[in-house]
C-alpha positions as CSV (number, residue, x, y, z in Angstrom):
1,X,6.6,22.5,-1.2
2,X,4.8,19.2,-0.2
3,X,3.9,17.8,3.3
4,X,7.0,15.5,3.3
5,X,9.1,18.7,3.0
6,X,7.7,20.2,5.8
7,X,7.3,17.1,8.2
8,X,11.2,16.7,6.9
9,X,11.7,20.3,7.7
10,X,10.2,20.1,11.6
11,X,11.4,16.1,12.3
12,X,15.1,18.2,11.4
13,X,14.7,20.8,14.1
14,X,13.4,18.4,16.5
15,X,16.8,16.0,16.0
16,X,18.4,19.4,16.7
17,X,16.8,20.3,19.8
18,X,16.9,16.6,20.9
19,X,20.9,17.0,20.4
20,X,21.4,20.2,21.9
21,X,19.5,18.4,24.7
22,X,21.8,15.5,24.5
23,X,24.7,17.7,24.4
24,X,23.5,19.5,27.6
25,X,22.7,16.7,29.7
26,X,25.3,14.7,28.6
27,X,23.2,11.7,27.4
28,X,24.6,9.9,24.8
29,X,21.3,8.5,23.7
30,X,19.7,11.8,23.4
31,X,22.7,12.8,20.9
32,X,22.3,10.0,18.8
33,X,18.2,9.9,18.9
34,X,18.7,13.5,17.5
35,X,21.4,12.8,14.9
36,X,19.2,10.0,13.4
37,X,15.8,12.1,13.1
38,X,18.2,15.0,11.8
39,X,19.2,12.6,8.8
40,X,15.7,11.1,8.7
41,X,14.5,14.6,8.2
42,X,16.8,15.4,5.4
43,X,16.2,12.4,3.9
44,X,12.3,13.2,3.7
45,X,12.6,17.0,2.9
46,X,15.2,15.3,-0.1
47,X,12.3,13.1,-1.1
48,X,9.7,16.0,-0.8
49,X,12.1,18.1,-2.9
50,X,12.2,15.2,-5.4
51,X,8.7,14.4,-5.6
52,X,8.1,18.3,-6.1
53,X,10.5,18.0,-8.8
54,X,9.2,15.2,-10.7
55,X,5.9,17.0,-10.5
56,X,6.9,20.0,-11.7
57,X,8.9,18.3,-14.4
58,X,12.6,19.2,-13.3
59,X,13.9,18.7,-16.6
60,X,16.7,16.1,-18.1
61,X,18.2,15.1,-14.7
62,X,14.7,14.0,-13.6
63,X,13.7,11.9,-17.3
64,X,17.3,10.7,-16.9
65,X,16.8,8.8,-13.9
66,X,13.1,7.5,-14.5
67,X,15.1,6.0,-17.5
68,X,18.0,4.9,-16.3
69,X,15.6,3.1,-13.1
70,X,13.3,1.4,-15.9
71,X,16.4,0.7,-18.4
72,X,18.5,-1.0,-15.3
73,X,16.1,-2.3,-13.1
74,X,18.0,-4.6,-10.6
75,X,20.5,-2.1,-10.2
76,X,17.7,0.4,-9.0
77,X,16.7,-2.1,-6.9
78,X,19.9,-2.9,-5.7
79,X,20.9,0.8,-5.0
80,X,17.4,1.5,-3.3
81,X,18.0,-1.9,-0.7
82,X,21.7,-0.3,-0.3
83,X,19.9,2.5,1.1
84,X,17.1,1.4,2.8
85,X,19.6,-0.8,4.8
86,X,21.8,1.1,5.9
87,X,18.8,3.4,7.2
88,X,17.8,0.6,9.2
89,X,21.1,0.2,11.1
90,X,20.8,4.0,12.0
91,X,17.3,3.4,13.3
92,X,18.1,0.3,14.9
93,X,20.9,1.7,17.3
94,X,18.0,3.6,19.1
């Protein structure tokens, strides 16, 4: 376990109090505030979970995609923007 899986891990059950503070007040913006550092903590424990894992050496799943990102670069690319955009239309409606 790695720093971004415990930052993910507490930036998770702060969404979830900021929710359930939402949901209690009836604010809108305080349910979606939490719902988007919910998934932005997920999405950083995934990435400390991963980084762990490429560490550690996880194994074929793990040389499979460090190949298949240098054989297909562009597509890596592609997928990673794919992402990375549509993260930034969940940040951006806060």
């Amino acid at each position: 376990m790695n720093e971004d899986h415990l930052y993910g891990e507490g930036r998770d059950l702060g969404g979830k109090l900021t929710e359930t503070a939402g949901d209690l007040t009836g604010s809108g913006r305080l349910q979606s505030k939490g719902l988007a550092d919910q998934v932005g903590g997920k999405l950083q424990k995934a990435y400390g979970s991963a980084r762990d894992a490429l560490v550690d050496g996880a194994g074929p799943s793990a040389e499979q995609a460090i190949r298949y990102a240098r054989e297909q670069p562009f597509v890596t690319a592609a997928i990673v923007g794919a992402l990375g955009f549509a993260l930034a239309l969940l940040w951006r409606r806060n």
